[in-house]
Backbone as CSV, one residue per row, in Angstrom:
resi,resn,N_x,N_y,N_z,CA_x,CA_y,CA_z,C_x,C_y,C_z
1,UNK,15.840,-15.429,-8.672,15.478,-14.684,-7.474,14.090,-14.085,-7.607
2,UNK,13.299,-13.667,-6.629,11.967,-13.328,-6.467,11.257,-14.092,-6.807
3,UNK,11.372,-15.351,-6.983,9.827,-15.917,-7.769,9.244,-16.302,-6.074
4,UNK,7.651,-15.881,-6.572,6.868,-15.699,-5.938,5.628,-16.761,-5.862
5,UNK,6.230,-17.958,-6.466,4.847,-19.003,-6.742,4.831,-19.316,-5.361
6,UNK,4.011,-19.833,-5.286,3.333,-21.216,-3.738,3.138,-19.991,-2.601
7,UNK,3.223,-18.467,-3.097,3.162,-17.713,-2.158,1.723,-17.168,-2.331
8,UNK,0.693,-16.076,-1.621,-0.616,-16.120,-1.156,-0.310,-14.735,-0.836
9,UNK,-0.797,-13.992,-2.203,-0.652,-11.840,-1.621,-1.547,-11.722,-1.322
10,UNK,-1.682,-10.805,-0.175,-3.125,-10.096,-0.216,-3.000,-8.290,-0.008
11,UNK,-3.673,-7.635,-1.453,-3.391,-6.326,-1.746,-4.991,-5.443,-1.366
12,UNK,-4.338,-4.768,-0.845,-5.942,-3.882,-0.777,-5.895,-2.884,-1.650
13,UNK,-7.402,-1.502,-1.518,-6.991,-0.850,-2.680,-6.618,-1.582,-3.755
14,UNK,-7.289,-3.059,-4.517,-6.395,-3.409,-5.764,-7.289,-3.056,-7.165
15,UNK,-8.096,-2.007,-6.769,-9.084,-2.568,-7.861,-9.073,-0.934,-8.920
16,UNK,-7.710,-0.205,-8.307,-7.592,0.708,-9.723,-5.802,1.328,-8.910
17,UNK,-5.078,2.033,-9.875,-4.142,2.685,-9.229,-2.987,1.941,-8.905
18,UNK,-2.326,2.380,-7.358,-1.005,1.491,-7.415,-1.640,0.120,-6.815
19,UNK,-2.563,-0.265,-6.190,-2.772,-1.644,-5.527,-2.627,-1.931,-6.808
20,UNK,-3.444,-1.686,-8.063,-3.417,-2.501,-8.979,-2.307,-2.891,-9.539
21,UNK,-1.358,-1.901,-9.816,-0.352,-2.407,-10.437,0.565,-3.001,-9.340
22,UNK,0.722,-3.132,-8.432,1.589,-4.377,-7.404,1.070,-5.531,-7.754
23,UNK,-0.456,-5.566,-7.664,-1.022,-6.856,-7.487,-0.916,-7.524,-9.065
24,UNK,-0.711,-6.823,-10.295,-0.008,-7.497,-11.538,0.917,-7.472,-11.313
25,UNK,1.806,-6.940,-10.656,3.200,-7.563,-10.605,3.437,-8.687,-9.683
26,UNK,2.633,-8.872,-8.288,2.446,-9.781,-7.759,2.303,-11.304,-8.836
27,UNK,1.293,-11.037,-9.344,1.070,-12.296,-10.506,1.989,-12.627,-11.790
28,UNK,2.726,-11.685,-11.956,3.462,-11.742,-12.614,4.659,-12.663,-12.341
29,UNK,4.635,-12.459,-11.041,6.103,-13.143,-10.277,5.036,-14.683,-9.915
30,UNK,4.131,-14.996,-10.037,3.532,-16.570,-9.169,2.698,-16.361,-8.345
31,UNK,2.185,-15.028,-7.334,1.726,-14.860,-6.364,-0.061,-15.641,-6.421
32,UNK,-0.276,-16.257,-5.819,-1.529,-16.111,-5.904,-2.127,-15.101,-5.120
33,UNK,-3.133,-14.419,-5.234,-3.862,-13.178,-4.682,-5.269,-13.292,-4.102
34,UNK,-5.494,-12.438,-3.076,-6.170,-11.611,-2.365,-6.703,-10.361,-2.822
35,UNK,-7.290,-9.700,-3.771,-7.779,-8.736,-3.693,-9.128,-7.843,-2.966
36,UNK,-9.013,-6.700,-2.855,-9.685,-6.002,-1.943,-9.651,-4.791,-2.001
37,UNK,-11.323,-4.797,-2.172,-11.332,-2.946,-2.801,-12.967,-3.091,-1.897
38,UNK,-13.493,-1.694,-2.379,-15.057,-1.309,-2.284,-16.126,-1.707,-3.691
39,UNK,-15.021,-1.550,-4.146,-15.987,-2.328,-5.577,-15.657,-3.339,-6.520
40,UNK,-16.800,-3.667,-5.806,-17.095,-5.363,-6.188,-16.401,-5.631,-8.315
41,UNK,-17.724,-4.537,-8.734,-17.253,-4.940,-10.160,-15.868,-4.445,-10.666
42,UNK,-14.721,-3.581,-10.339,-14.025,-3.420,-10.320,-12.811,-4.736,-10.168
43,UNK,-13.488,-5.053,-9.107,-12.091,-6.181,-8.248,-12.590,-7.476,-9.603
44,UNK,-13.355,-7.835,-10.044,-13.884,-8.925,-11.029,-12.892,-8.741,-12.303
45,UNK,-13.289,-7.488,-13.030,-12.000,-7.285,-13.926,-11.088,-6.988,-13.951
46,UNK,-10.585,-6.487,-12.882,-8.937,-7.131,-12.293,-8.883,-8.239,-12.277
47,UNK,-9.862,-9.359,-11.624,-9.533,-10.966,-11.623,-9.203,-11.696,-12.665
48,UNK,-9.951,-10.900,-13.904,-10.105,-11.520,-14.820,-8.334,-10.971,-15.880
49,UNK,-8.226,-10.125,-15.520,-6.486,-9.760,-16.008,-5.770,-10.434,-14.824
50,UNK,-5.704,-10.534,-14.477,-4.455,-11.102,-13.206,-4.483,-13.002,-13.714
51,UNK,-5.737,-13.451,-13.518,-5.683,-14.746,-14.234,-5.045,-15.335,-15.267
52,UNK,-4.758,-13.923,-16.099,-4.309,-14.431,-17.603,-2.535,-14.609,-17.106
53,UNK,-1.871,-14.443,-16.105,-0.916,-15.058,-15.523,-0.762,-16.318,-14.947
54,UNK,-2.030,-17.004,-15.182,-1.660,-18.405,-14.308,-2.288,-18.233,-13.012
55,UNK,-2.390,-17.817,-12.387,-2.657,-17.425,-10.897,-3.926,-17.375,-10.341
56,UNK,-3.996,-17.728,-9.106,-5.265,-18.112,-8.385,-5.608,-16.524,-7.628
57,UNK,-7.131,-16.014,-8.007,-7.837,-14.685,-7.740,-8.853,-14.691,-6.881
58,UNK,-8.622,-14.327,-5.734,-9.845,-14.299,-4.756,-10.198,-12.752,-4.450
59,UNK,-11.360,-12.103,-5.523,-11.525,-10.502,-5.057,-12.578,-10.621,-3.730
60,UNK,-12.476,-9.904,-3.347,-13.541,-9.393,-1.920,-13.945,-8.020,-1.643
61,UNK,-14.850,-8.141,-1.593,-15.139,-6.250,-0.946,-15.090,-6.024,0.454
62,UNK,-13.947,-5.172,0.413,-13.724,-5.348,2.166,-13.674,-3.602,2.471
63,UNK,-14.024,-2.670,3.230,-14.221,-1.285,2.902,-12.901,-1.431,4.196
64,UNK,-11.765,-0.813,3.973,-11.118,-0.895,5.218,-10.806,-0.108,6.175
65,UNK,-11.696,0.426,6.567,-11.940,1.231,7.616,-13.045,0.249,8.513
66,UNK,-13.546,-0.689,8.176,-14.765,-1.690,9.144,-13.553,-2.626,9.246
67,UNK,-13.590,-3.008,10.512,-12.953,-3.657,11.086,-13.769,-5.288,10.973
68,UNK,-14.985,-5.415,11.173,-15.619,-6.501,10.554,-16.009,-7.000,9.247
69,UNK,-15.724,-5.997,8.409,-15.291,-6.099,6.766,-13.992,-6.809,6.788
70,UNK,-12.821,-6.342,7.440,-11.628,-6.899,6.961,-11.422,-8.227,7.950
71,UNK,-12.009,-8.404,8.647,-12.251,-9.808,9.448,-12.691,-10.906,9.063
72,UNK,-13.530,-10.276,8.182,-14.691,-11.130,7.107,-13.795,-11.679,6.264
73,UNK,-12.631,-10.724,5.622,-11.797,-10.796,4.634,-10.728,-11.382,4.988
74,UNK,-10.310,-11.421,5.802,-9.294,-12.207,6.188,-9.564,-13.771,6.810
75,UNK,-11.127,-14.231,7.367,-11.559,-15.434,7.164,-11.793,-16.287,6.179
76,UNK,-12.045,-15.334,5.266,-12.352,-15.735,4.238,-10.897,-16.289,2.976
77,UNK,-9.862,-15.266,2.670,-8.868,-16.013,2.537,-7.532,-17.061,3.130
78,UNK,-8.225,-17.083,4.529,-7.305,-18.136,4.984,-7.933,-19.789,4.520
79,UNK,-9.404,-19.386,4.847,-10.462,-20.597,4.614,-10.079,-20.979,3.018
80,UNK,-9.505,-20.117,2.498,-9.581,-20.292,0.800,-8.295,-20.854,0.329
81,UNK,-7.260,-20.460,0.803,-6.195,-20.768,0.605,-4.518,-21.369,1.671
82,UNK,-5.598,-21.338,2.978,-4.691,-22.284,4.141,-3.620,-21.062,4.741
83,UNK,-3.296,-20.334,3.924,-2.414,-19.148,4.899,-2.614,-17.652,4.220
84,UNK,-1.456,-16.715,4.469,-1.036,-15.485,3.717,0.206,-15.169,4.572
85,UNK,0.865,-14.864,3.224,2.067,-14.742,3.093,2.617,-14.020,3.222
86,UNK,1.901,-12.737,2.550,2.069,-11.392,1.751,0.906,-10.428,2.306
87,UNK,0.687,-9.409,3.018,0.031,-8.125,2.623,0.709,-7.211,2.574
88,UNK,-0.240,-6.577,1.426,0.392,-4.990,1.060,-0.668,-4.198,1.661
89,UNK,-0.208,-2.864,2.510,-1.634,-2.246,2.443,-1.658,-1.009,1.567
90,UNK,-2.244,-0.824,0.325,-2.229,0.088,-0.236,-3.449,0.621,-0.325
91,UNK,-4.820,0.663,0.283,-5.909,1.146,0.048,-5.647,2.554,1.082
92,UNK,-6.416,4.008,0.196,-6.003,5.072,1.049,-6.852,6.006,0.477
93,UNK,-7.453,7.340,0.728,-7.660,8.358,0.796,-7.632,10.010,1.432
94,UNK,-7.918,10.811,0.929,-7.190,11.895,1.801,-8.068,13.181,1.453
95,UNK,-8.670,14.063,2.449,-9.811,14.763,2.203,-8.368,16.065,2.790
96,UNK,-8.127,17.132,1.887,-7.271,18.376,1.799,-7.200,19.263,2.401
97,UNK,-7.174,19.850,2.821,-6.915,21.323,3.846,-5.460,21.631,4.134
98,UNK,-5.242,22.531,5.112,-4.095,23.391,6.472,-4.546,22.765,7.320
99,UNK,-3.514,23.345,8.382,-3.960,23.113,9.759,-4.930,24.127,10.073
100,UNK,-4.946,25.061,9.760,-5.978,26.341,10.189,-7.088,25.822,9.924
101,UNK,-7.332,25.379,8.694,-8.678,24.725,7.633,-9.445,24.054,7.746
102,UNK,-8.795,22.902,8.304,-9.139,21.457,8.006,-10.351,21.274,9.583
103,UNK,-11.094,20.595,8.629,-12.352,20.281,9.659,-12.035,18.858,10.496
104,UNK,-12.776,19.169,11.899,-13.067,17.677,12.234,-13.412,16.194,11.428
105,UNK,-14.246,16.265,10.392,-14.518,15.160,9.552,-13.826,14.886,8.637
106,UNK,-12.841,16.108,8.080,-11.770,15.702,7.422,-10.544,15.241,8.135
107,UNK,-10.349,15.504,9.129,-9.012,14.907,9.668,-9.426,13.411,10.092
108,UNK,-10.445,13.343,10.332,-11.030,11.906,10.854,-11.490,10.906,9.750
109,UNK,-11.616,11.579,8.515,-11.813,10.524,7.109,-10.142,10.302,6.937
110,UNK,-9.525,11.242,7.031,-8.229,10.677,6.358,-7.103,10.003,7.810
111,UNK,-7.580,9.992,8.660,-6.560,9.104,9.513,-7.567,8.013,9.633
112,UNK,-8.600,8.091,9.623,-9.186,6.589,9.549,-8.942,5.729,8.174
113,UNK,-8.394,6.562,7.042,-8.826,5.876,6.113,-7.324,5.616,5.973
114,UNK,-6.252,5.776,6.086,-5.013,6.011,5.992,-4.034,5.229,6.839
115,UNK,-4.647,5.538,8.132,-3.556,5.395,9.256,-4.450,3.701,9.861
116,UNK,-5.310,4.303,10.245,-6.356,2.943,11.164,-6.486,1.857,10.544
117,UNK,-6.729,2.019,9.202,-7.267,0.814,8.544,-5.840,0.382,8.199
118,UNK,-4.480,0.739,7.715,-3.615,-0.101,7.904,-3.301,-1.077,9.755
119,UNK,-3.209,0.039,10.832,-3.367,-0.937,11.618,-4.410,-2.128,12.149
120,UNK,-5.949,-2.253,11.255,-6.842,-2.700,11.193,-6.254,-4.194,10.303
121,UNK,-5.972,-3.749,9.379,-5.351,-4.885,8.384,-4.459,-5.357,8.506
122,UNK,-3.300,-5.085,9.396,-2.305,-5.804,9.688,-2.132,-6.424,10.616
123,UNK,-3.491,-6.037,12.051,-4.150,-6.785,13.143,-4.407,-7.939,12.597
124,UNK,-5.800,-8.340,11.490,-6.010,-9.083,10.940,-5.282,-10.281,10.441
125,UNK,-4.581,-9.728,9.506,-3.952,-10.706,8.701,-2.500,-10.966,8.804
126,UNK,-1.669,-10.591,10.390,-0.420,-10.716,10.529,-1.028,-12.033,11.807
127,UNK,-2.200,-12.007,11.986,-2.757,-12.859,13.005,-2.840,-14.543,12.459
128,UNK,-2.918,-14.392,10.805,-3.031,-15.534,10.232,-1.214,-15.688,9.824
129,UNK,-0.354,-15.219,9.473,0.773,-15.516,9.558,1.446,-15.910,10.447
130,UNK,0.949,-15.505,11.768,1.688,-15.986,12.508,1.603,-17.454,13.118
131,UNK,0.509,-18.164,12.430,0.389,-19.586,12.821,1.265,-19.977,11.546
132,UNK,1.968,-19.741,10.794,2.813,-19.827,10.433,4.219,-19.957,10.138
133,UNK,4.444,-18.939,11.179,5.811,-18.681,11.359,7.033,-17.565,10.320
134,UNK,5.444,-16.505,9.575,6.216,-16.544,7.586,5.187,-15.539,7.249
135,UNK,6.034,-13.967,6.989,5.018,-13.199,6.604,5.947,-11.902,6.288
136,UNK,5.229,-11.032,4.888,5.379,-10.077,4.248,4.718,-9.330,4.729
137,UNK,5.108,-8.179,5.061,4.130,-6.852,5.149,4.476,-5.404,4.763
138,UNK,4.123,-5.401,3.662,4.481,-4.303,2.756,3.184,-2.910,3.024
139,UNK,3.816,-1.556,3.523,2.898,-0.586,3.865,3.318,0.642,2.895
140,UNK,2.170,1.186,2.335,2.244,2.040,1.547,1.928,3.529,1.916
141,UNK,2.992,4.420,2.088,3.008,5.636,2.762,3.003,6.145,1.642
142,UNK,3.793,7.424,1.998,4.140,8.567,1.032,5.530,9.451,1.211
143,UNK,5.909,9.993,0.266,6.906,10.869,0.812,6.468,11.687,1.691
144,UNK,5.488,12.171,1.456,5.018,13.394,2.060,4.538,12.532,3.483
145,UNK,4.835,11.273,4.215,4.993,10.841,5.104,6.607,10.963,6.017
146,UNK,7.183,11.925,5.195,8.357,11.947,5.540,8.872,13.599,5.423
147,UNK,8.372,14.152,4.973,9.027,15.863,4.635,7.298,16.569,4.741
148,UNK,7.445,18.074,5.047,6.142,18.483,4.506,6.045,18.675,3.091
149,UNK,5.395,19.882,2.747,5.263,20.363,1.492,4.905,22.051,1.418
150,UNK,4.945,22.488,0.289,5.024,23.836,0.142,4.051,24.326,-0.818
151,UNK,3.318,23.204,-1.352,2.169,23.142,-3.013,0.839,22.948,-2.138
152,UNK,0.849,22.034,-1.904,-0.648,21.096,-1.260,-0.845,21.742,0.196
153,UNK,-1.671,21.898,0.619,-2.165,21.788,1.964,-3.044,20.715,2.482
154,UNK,-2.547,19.873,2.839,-2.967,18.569,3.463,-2.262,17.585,4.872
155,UNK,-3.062,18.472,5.378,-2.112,18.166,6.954,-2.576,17.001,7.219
156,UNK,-3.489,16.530,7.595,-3.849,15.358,7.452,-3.483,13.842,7.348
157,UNK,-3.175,14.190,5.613,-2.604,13.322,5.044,-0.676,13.251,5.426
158,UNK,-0.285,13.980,5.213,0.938,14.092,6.022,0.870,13.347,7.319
159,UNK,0.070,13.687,8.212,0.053,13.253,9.753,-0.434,11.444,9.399
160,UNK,-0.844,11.502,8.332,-1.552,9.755,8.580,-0.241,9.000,8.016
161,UNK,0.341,9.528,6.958,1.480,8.660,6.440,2.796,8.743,7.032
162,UNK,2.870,10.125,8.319,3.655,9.808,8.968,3.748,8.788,9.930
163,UNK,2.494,8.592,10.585,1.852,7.682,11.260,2.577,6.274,10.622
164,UNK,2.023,5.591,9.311,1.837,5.086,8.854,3.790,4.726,8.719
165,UNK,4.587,5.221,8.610,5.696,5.098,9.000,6.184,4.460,10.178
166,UNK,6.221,5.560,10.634,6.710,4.841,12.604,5.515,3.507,12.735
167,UNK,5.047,3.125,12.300,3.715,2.142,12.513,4.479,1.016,12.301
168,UNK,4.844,0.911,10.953,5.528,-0.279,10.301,6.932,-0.274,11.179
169,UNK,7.719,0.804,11.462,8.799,0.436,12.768,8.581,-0.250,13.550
170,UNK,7.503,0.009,14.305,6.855,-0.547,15.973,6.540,-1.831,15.465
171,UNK,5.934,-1.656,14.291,5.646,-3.427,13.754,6.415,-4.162,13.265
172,UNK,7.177,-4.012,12.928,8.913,-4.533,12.707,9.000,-5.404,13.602
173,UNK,9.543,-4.577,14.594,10.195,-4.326,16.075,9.352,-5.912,16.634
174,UNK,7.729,-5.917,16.829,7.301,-6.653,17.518,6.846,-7.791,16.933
175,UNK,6.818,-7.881,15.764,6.966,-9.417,14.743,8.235,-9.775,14.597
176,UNK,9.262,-9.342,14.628,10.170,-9.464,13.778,10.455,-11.659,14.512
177,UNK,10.353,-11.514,15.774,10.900,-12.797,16.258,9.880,-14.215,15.952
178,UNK,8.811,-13.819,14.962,7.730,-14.535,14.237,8.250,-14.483,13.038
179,UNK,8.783,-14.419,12.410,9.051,-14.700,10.942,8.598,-13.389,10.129
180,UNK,7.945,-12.701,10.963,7.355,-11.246,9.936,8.217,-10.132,9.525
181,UNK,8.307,-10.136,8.454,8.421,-8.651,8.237,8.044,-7.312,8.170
182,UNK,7.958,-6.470,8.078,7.216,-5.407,8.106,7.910,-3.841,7.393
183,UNK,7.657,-3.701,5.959,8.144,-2.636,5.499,7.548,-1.583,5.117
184,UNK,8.234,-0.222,4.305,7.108,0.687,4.237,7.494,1.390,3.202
185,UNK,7.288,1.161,2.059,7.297,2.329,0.562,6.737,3.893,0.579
186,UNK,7.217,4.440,0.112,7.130,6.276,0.316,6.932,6.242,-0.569
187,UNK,5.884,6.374,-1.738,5.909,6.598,-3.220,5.688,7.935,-3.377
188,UNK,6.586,8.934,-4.259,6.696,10.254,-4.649,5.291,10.641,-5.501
189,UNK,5.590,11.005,-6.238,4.041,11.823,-7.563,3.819,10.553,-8.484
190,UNK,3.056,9.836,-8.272,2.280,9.028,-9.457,1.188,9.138,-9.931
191,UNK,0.693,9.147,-11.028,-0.982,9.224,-11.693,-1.995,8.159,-10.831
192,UNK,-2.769,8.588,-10.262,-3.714,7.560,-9.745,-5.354,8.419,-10.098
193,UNK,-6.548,7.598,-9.418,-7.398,8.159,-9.957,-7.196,9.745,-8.991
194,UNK,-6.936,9.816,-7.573,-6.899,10.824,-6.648,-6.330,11.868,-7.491
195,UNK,-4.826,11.706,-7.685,-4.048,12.655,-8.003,-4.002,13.375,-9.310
196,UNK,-4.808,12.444,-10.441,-4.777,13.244,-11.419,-4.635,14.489,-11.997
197,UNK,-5.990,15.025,-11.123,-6.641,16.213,-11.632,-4.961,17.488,-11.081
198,UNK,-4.605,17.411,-10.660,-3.578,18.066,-9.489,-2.256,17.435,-10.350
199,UNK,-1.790,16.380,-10.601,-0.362,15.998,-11.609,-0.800,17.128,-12.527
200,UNK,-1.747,16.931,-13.549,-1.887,17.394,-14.985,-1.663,18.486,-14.792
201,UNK,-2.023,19.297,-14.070,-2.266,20.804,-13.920,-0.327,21.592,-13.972
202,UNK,-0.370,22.662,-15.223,0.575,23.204,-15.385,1.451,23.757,-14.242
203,UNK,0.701,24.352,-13.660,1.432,24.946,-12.221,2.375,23.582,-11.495
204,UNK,1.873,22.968,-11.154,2.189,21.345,-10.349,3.119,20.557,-11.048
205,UNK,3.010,21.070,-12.679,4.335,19.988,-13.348,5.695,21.023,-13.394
206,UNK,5.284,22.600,-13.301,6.270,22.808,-13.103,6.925,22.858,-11.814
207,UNK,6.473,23.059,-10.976,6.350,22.618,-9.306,7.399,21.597,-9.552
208,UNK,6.908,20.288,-9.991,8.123,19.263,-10.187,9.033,19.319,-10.481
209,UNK,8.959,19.904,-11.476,10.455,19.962,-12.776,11.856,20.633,-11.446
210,UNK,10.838,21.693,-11.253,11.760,22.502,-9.776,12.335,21.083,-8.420
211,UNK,11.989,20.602,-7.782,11.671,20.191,-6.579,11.652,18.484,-6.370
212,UNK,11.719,17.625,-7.696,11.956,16.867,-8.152,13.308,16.336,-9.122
213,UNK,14.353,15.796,-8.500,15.449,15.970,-9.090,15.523,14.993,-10.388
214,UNK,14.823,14.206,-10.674,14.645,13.506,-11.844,13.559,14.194,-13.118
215,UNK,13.005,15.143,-12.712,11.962,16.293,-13.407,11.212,15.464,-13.310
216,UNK,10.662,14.399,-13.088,9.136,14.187,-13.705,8.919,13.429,-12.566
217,UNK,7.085,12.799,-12.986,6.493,11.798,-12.069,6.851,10.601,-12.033
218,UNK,6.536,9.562,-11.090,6.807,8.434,-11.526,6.108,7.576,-12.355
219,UNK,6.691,6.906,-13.394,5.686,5.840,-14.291,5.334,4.655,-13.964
220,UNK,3.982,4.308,-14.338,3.229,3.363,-14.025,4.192,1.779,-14.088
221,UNK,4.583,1.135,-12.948,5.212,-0.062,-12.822,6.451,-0.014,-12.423
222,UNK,6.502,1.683,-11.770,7.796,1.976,-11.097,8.062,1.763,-9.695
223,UNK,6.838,1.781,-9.098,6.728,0.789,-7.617,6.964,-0.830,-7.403
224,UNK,7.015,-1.299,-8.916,6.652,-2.658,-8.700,8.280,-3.585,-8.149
225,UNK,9.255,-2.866,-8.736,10.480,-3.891,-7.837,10.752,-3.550,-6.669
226,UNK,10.392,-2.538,-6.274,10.528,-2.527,-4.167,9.641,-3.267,-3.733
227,UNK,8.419,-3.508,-4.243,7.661,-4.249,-3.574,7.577,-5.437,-3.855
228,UNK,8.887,-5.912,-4.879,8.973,-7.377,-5.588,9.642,-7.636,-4.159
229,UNK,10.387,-7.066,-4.076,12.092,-7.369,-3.170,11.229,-7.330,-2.027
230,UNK,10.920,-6.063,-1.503,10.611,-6.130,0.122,9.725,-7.223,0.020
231,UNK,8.824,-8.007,-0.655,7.748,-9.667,-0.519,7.969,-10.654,-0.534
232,UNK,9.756,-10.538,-0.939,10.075,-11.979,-1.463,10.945,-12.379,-0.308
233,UNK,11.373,-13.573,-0.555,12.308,-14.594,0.779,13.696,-13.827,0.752
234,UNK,14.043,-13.373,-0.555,15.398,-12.908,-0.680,15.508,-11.705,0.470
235,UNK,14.479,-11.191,0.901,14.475,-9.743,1.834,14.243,-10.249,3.131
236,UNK,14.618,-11.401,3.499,14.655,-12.180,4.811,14.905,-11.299,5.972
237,UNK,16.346,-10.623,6.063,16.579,-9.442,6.950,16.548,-8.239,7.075
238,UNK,15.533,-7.443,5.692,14.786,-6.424,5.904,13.595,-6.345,6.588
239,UNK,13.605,-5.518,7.707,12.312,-5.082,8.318,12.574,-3.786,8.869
240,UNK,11.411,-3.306,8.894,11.444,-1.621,9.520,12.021,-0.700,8.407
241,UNK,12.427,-0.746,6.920,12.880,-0.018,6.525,11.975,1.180,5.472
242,UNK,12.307,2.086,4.941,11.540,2.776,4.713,12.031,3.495,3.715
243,UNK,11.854,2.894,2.480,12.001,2.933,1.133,11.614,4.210,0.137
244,UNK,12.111,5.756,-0.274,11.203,6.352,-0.352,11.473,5.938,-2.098
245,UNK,10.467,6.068,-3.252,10.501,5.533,-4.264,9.876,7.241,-5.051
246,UNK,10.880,8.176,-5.113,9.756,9.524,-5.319,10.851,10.261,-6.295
247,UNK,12.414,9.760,-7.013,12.689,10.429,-8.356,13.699,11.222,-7.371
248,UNK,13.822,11.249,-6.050,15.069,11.803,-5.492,14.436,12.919,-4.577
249,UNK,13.093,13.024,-4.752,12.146,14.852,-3.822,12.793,14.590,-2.311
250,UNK,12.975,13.302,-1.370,13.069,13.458,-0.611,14.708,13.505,0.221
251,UNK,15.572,13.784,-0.863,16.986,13.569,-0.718,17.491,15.073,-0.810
252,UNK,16.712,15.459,-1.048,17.656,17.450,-0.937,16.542,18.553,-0.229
């Protein structure tokens, strides 16, 4: 079950963090890949680890918030490899505040960067699946797309991954009679380059230990079987569902 050969991922965000580790697990399973980040030399030595699986690596710099960046990018791997199979959208950022706080340019970096550019990328490249008939679409939210919070002040980001939720519903809903799927992972506290500085910090791990029913964060390659399952053929009649992957935070 899951093998993933003769299939064609395309991961954004792959060039540090969780894109990265999907997109080795992607290769791990057969996938050939799509990668897509802002930096160029980044996405190269990822290519060059993902290869050592066997697997065919097409990096691109696609910034996804330009809508003619990811157009570019999505011509470009159909021209390369005849379809896509698979996107994940995991490329994201998130500029912090309240609601009291938070500026115009911050609410507008993080729903553009969050919310838009997934519906930007799934415009794109659900456009090449569907001459197909055959398509994965794996969306990467957050818990905190689903509950608020009581630590962080980041309204924002909340509002984009809630977004980013009901998004993948509506997109369910209106592929589903094309062969598409359309799902959506909630990932709880993981180390990425963003979150670091904020995991490490004493206050925040005990924050967890409290509020987190498994005490801790999640470890690196703990996203990788929801997003094996929700990509593969075996998940034929999942769509619209909404997976939260966060140690239990969003169950009490």
């Amino acid at each position: 079950m899951f093998n993933l050969k003769g299939r064609v991922a395309v991961v954004s965000g792959a060039s540090s963090g969780l894109g990265k580790q999907m997109a080795t697990a992607f290769a791990k399973q057969g996938a050939d890949l799509v990668i897509l980040a802002r930096r160029m030399e980044r996405l190269e030595q990822v290519k060059k680890e993902l290869e050592l699986y066997g697997v065919k690596v097409l990096p691109l710099q696609c910034d996804v918030t330009k809508s003619e960046e990811i157009d570019d990018a999505a011509k470009v791997a159909e021209k390369t490899f005849g379809k896509v199979d698979i996107l994940v959208n995991c490329a994201g950022s998130s500029k912090d505040a309240g609601v009291l706080a938070m500026n115009d340019e911050q609410w507008n970096f993080t729903i553009n960067t969050d919310l838009t550019s997934v519906f930007k990328m799934t415009r794109a490249f659900a456009s090449i699946m569907m001459k197909h008939g055959y398509g994965r679409i794996i969306n990467i939210a957050s818990m905190y797309g689903l509950v608020g919070n009581t630590e962080i002040p980041t309204i924002a980001y909340h509002a984009s991954k809630g977004g980013v939720v009901n998004f993948t519903r509506a997109t369910a809903a209106e592929l589903a009679p094309f062969g598409i799927t359309c799902n959506c992972i909630c990932p709880g506290y993981f180390y990425t380059e963003l979150t670091t500085a904020v995991l490490d910090t004493e206050k925040f791990q005990q924050f967890a230990k409290v509020h987190v029913p498994m005490k801790r964060y999640g470890k690196e390659g703990e996203l990788n079987a929801g997003a094996i399952f929700l990509a593969s053929e075996e998940a034929s009649y999942v769509t619209g569902a909404v997976l939260p992957i966060d140690g239990g935070y969003t169950c009490v």
